[in-house]
Backbone as numpy.savetxt, mean C-alpha at the origin, in Angstrom:
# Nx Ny Nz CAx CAy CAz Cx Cy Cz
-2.91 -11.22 -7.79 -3.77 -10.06 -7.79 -2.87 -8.84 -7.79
-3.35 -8.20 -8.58 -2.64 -6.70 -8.36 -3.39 -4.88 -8.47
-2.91 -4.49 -8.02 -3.65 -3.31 -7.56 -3.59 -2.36 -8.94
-4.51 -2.72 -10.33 -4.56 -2.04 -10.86 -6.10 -1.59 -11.30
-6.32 -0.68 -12.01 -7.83 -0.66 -12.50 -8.69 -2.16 -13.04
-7.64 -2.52 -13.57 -8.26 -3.77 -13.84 -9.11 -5.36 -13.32
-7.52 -5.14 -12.13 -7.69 -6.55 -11.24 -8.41 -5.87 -9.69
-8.11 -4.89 -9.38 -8.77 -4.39 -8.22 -9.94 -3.29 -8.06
-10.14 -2.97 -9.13 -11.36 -1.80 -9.78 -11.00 -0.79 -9.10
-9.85 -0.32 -9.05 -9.55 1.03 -9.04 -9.85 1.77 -10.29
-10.03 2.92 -10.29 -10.09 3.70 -11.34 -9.01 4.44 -10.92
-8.63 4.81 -12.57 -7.28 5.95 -12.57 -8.47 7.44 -12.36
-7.56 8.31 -11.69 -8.15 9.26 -11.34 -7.09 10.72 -12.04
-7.69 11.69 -12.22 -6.64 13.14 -12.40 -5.57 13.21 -11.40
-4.66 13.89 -11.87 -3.93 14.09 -10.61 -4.64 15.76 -9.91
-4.38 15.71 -8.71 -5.08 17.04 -8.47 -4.19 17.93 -7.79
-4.63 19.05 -8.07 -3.70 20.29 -8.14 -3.37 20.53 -6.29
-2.02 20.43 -5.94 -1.61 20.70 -4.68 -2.60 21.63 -4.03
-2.80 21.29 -2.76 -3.84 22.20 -2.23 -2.74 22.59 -0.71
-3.02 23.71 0.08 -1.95 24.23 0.69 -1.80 23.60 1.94
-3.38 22.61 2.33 -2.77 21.48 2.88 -2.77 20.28 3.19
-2.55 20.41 1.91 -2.08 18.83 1.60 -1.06 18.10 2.31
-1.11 16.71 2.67 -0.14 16.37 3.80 1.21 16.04 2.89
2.48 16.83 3.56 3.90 16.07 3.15 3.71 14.67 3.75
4.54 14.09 2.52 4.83 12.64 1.78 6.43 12.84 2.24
7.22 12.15 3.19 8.22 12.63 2.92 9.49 10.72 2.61
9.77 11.37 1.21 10.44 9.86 0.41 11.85 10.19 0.98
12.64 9.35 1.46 13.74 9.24 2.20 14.53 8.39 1.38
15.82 8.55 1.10 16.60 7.59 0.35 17.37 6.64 1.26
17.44 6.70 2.42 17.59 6.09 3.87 16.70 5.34 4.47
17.15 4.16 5.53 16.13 3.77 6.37 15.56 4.43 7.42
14.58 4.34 7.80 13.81 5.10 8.48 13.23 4.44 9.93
12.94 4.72 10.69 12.06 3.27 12.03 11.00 3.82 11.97
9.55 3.18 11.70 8.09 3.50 11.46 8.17 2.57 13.05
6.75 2.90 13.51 5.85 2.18 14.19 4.91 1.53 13.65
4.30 0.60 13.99 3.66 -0.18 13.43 2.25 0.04 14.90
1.28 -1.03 14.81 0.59 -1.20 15.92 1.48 -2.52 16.42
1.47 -1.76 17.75 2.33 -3.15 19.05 1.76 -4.43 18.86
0.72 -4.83 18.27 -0.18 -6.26 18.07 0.50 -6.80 16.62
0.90 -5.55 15.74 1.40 -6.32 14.22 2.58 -7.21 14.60
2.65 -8.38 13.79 4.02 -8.66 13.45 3.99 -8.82 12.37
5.15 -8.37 11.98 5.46 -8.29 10.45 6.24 -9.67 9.54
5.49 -10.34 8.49 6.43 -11.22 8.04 6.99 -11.19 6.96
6.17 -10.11 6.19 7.16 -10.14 4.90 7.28 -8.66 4.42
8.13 -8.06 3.84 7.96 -6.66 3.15 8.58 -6.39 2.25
7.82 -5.57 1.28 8.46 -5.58 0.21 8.50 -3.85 -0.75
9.59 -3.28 -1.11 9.64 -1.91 -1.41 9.36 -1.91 -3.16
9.06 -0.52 -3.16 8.70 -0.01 -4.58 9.89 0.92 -4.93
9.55 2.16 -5.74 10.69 3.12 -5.83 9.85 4.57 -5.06
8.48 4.27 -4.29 8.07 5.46 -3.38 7.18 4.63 -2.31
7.07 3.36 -2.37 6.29 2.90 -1.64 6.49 1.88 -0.81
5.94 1.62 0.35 6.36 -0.35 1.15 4.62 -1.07 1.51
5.11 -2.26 1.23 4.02 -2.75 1.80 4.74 -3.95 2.30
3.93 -4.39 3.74 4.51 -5.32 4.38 2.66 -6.24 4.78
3.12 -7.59 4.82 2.11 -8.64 5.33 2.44 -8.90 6.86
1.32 -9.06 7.29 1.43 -9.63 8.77 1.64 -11.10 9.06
1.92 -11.37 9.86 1.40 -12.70 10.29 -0.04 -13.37 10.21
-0.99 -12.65 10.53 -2.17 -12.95 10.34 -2.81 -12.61 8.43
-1.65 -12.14 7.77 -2.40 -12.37 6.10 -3.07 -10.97 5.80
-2.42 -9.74 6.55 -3.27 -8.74 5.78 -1.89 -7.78 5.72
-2.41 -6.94 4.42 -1.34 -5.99 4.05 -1.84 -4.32 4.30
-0.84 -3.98 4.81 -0.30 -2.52 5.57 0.29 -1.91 3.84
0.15 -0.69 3.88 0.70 -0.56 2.64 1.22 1.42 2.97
2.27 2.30 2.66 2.23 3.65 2.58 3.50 4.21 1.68
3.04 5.31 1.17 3.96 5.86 0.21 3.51 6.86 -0.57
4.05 6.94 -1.52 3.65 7.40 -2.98 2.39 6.34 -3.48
1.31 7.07 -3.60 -0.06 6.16 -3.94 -0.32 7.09 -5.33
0.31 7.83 -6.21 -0.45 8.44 -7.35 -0.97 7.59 -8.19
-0.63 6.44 -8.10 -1.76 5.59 -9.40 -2.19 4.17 -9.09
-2.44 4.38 -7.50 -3.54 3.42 -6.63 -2.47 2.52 -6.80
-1.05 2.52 -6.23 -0.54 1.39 -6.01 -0.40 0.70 -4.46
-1.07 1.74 -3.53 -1.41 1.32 -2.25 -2.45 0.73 -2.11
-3.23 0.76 -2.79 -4.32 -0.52 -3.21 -5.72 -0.08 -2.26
-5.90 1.11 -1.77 -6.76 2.13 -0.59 -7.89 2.65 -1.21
-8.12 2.07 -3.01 -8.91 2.68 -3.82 -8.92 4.46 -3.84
-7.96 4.52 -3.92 -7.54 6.16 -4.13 -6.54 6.91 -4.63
-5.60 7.78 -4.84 -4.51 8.26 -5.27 -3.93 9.14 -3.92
-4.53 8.67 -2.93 -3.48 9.15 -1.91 -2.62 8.67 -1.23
-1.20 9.39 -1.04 -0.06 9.09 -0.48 -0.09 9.18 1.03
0.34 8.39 1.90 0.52 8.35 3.36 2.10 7.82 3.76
2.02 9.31 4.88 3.47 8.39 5.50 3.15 7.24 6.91
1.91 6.99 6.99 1.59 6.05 8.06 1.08 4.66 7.70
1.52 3.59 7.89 0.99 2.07 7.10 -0.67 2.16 7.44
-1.34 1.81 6.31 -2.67 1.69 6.59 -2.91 0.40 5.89
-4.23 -0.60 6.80 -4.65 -1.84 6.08 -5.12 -1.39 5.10
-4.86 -2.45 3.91 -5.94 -2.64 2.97 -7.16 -3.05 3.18
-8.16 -2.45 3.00 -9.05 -2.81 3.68 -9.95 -3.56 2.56
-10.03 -3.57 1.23 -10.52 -4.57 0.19 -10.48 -6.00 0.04
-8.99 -5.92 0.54 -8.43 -7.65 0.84 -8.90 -8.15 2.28
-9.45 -7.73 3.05 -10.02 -7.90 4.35 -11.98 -8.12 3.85
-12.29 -7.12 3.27 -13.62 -7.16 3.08 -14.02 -8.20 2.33
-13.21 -8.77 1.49 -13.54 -10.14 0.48 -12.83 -11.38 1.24
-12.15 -11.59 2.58 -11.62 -12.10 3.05 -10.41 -13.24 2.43
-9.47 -12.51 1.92 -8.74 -12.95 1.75 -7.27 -12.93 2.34
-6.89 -13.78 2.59 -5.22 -13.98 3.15 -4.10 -13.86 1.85
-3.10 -12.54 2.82 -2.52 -12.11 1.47 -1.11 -13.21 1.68
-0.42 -13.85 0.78 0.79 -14.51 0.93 2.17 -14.01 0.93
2.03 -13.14 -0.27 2.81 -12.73 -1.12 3.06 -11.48 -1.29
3.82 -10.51 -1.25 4.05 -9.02 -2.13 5.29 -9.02 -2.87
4.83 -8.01 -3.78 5.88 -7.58 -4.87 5.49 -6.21 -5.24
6.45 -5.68 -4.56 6.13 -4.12 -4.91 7.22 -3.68 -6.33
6.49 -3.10 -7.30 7.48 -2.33 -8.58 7.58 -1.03 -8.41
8.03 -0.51 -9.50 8.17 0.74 -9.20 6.65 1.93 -9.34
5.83 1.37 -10.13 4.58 2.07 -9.46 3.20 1.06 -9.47
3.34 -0.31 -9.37 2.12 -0.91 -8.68 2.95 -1.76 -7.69
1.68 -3.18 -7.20 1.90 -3.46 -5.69 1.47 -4.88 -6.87
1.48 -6.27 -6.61 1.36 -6.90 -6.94 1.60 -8.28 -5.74
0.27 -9.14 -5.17 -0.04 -9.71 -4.26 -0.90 -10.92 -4.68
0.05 -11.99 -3.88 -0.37 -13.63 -4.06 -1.02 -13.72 -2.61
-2.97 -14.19 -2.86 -3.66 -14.16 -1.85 -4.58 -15.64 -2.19
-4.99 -15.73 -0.90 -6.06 -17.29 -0.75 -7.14 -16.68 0.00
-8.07 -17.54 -0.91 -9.29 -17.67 -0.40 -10.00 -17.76 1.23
């Protein structure tokens, strides 16, 4: 499965014109230490060229970054510097296995 218009019914959207406050995105060419929630554990993660998404132990994906063409998979074009669930892959209940993040989609091996 992958997070494009196609396989996840995102629609591509305009890009929209900076608004004054709009939240900084801030892309680091360094590692960084995020928090997570104290209950996650993390088992797999995987980077883009603006984005991370990591799987839990329990099969759901956290995803933040550069989202301009719904590669955070949030059904939207917004960027976050805080991991947020996917919440699509939860609502159809699926367990995610797999990530592969490129340089602008997310691409995820999930079970039923």
């Amino acid at each position: 499965v992958g997070f494009s218009p196609e396989d996840a019914e995102l629609r591509p959207c305009q890009e929209q014109p900076a608004a004054k406050d709009a939240a900084f995105i801030s892309i680091q060419a360094f590692p960084a230490l995020l928090d997570l929630p104290q209950d996650l554990e993390v088992s797999k993660v995987s980077c883009g060229s603006r984005h991370t998404a990591v799987i839990t132990r329990g099969g759901e994906l956290y995803t933040w970054g550069w989202g301009k063409y719904g590669q955070l998979g949030h059904r939207d074009n917004a960027s976050s510097d805080q991991p947020r669930r996917v919440e699509y892959l939860v609502a159809e209940g699926l367990r995610v296995e797999e990530v592969v993040c490129g340089p602008w989609t997310t691409y995820v091996c999930v079970l039923e």
